[in-house]
N, C-alpha and C positions, 0 to 999 in steps of 0.2 A: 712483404718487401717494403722498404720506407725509402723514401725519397731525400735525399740532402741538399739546401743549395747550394753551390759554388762557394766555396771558402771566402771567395776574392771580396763577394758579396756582405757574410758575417760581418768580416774584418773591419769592412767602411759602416758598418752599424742598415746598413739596407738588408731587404728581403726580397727575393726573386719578385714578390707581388710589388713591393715599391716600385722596385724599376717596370715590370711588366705595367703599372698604372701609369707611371708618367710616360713611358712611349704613347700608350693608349692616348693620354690628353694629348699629348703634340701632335699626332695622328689627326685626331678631333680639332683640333685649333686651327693644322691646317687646309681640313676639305673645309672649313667654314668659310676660311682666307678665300679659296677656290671659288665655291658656292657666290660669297660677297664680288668677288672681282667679276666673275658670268653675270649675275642678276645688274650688277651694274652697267657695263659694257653693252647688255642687253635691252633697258631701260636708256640708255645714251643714243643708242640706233633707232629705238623709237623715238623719240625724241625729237630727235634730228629729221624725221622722216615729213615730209607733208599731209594734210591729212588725206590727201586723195590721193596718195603716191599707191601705185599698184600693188604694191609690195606690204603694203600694212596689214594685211592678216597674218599675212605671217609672219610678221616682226611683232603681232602682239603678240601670235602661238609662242614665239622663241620666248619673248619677255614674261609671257605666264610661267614658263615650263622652267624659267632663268629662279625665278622669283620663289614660285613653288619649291625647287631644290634648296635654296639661301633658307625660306621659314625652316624647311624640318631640318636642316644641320643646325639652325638655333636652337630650336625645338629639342632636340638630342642632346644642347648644351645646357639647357636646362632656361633657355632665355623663351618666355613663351609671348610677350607683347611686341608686335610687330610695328605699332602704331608708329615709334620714331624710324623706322626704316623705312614704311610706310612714304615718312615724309620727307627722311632724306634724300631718298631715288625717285619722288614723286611720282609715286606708281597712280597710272591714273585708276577711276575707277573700272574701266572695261579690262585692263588688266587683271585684278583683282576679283573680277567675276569668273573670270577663266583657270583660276587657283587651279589643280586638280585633274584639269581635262585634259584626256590623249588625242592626240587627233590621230 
């Protein structure tokens, strides 16, 4: 048995896989957008916080676990130096030590 795509598809010079890749990258584009807006948000509340404010362990936990999510959606975009994000959200470095960790 053989498979055919959708006429509608031939017609406009596309192949079911064109279209199935570019949903894919939009998909991809936007949990990055996602990924990007958490790590920062998250990195702003640190930020904002005092250093002795009670609450800073767990605003680093959120900001690692923020930041850890934003690398691998790069990471899967094919973007592997982090350096300028790094420096845009000023991730300090106890953040960055906690890359990885579940609590």
């Amino acid at each position: 048995m053989s498979v055919r795509p959708p006429q509608s598809f031939s017609a406009a010079g596309f192949t079911v896989l064109d279209v199935l890749g570019a949903e894919i990258r939009v998909e991809k584009a936007a949990a990055l957008g996602r990924a990007g807006e958490a790590a920062g948000e998250a990195m702003a509340a640190l930020h904002a916080a005092a250093a002795d404010d009670p609450e800073r362990p767990r605003l680093l936990a959120d900001a690692a676990e923020a930041v850890y999510g934003y690398f691998i959606q790069r990471e899967l975009m094919g973007m592997i130096s982090h350096a300028g994000v790094i420096r845009e959200l000023k991730i300090p470095p106890q953040v960055l030590a906690r890359l990885g960790v579940k609590r």
